[in-house]
C-alpha atoms as one frame of an Amber mdcrd trajectory, in Angstrom:
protein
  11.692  21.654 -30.183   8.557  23.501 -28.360   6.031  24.520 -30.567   4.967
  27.882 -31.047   1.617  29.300 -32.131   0.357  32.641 -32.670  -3.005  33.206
 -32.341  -4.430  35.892 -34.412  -8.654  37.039 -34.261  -9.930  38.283 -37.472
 -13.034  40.212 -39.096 -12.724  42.492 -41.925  -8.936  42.372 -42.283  -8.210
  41.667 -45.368  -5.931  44.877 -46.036  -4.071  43.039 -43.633  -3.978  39.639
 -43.358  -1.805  38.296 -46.174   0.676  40.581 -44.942   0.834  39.600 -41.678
   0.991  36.141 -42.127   3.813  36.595 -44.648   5.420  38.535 -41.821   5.568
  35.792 -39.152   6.606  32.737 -41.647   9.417  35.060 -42.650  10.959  35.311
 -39.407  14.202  32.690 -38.571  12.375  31.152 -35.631   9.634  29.018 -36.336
   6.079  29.426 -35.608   2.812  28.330 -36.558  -0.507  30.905 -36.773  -4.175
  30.384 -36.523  -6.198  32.990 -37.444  -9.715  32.649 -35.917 -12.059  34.733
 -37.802 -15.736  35.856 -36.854 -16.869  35.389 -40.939 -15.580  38.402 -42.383
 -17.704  40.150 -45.119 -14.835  41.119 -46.697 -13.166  37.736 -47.230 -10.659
  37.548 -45.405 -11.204  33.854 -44.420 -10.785  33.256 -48.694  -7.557  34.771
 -48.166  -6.145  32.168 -45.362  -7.391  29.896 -47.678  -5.400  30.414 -50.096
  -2.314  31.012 -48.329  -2.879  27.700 -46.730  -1.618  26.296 -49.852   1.491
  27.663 -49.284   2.075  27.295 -45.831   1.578  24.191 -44.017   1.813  25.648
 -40.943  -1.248  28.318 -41.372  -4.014  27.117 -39.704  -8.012  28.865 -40.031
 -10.767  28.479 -37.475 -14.138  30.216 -38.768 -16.955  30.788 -36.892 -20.308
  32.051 -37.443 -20.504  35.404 -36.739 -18.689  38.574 -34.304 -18.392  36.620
 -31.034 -15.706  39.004 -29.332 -11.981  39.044 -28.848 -11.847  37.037 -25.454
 -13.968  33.882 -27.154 -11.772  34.251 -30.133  -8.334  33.662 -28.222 -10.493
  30.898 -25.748 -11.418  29.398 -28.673  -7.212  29.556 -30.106  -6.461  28.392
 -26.430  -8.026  25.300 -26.504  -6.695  24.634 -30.355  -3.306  25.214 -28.890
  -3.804  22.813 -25.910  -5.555  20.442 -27.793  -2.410  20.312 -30.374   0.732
  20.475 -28.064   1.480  23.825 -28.139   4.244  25.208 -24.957   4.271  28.714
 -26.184   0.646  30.768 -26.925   0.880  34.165 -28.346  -1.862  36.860 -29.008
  -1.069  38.797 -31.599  -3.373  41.418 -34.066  -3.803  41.226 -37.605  -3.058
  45.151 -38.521   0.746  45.212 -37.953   0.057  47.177 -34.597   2.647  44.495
 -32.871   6.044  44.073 -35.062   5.768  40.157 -35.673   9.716  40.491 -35.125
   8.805  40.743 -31.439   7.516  37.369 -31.240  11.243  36.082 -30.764  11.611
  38.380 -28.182   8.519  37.537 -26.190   9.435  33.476 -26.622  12.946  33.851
 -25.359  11.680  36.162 -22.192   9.229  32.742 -21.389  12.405  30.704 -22.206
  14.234  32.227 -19.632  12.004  31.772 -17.084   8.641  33.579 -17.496   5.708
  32.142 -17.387   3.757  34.941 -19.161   5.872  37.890 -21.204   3.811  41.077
 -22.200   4.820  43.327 -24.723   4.514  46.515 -23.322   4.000  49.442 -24.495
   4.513  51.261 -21.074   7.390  49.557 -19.274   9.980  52.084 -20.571   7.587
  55.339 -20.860   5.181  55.747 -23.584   5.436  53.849 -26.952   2.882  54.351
 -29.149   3.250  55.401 -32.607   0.205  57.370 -34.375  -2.016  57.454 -31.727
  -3.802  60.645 -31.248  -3.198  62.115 -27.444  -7.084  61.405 -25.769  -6.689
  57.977 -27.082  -3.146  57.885 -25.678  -3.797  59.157 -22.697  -7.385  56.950
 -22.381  -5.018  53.809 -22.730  -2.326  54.879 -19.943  -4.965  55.940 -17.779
  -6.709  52.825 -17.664  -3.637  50.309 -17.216  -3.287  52.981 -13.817  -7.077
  52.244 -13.155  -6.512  48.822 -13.286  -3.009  48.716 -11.272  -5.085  50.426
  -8.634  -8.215  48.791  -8.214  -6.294  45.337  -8.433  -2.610  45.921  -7.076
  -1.441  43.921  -9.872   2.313  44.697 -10.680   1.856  45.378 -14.478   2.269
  48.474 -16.372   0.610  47.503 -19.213  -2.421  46.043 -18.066  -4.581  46.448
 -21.431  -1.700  45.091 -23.366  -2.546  42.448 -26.053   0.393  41.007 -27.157
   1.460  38.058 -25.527   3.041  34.835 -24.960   1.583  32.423 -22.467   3.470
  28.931 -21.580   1.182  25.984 -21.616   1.153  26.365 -17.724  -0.449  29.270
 -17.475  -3.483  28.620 -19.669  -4.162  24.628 -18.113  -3.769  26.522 -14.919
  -6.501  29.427 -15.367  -8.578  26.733 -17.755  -9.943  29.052 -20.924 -13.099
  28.315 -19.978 -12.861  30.267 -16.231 -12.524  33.490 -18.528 -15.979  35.497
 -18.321 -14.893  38.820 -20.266 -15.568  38.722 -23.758 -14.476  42.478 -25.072
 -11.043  44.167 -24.326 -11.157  43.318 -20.318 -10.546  40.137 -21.056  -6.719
  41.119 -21.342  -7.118  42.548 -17.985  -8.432  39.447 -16.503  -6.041  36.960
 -18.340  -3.207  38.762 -16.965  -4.607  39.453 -13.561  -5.705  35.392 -12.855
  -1.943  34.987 -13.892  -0.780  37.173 -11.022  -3.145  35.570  -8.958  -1.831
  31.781  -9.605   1.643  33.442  -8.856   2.933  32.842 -12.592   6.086  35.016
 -13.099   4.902  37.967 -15.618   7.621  39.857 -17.372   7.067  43.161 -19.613
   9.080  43.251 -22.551   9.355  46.684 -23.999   8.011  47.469 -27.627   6.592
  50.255 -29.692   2.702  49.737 -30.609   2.199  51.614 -34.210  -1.463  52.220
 -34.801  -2.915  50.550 -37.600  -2.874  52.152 -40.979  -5.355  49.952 -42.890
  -8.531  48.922 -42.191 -10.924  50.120 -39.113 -10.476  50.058 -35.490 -12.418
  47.442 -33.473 -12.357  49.758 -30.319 -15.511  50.970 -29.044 -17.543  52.378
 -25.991 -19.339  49.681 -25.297 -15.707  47.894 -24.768 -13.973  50.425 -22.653
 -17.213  50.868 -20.542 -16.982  46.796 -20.230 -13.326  47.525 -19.054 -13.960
  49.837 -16.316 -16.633  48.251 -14.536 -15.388  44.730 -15.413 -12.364  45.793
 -13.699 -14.230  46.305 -10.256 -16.235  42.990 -10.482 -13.109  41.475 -11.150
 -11.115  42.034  -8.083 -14.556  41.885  -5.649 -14.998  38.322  -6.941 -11.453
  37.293  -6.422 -11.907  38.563  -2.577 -13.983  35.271  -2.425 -11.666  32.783
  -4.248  -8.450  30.913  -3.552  -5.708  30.839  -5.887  -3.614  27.883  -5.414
  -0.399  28.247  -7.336   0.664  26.311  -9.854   3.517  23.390  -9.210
């Protein structure tokens, strides 16, 4: 059977963590998780720990201090190559993404996708507790982006995910420069660019109801311009698809 692992980046979440984890051993299909956290104040690193001695499966990466999301999944990429993983998922720790959709996302690359998003846009608007600027912020952007890049996604920012093994020895973790929230954008539009086949499976995102938001200005701002440099730099650049 292909192996499975769900990346998930951590700092101060441990309102969340335990629960989470319990969430995606529960499930019928099997997959494995490594949380890579940025050394929580809180503890939450204590409490992988600890469930490590319950689940063999549960694997920790810390590091030394807030590094950003985009080295956090680079740095779960190359865990998951390194260990003979086919099936890569980004996932968050504050129950924002239904771990049930995992099995959704995995079948969609089983039947022929190379990348499967889960998209909160694909079928209208599905966001749960969200007030309306931030609401309309988020499906304003993913338009940004669709327009400045021509990429055929609707959920651009998305990040929940499941990559095949292709896709990330293709783009090589290491060719990723964003290290805040465009680094979704860019992930997904170097996948477009290889000519991997991206498919959007619907879900409904449900804003977190513990612990704080890691959104900021700095990371939207990083977004938006990020976006522009992006798509200049691949003017210059050939993309030769993967066999």
């Amino acid at each position: 059977m292909k192996k499975s692992l769900v990346i998930i980046p951590t700092y101060d979440e441990k309102e969340n963590i335990e629960g989470i984890i319990r969430a995606v051993f529960e499930l019928k299909a099997e997959f494995d998780v490594l949380v890579v956290d940025d050394n929580s104040p809180d503890g939450t690193a204590s409490i992988v720990k600890t469930l490590q001695k319950e689940f063999d499966k549960l694997h920790l990466m810390e590091r030394e201090g807030k590094a950003g999301l985009g080295t956090a999944y680079i740095a779960g990429f190359h865990f998951a190559l390194d260990h003979g993983y086919e099936y890569i998922f980004e996932m968050d720790a504050d129950f924002s993404h239904n771990p049930q959709d995992l099995v959704r996302l995995r079948t969609a690359c089983e039947n022929g996708a190379d990348l499967s998003i889960g998209s909160r846009y694909i079928s209208g608007v599905n966001v749960v507790n969200w007030p309306m600027d931030r609401v309309l912020m988020s499906y304003c952007a993913s338009i940004y982006v669709q327009f400045i890049t021509g990429i055929p996604i609707k959920d651009t920012t998305a990040g929940f995910k499941c990559y095949t093994r292709k896709v990330l020895e293709t783009i090589g973790p290491d060719n990723v420069h964003f290290v805040g929230y465009a680094f979704q954008i860019e992930m997904k539009f170097l996948a477009w660019k290889y000519g991997f086949k991206i498919t959007e499976v619907p879900i409904i995102f449900t804003d977190r109801t513990k612990g704080q938001s890691k959104m900021s200005r700095g990371i939207f701002k990083e977004a938006v311009f990020g976006v522009i440099q992006m798509k200049v730099k691949s003017l210059f650049k050939k993309y030769i698809p993967a066999q």
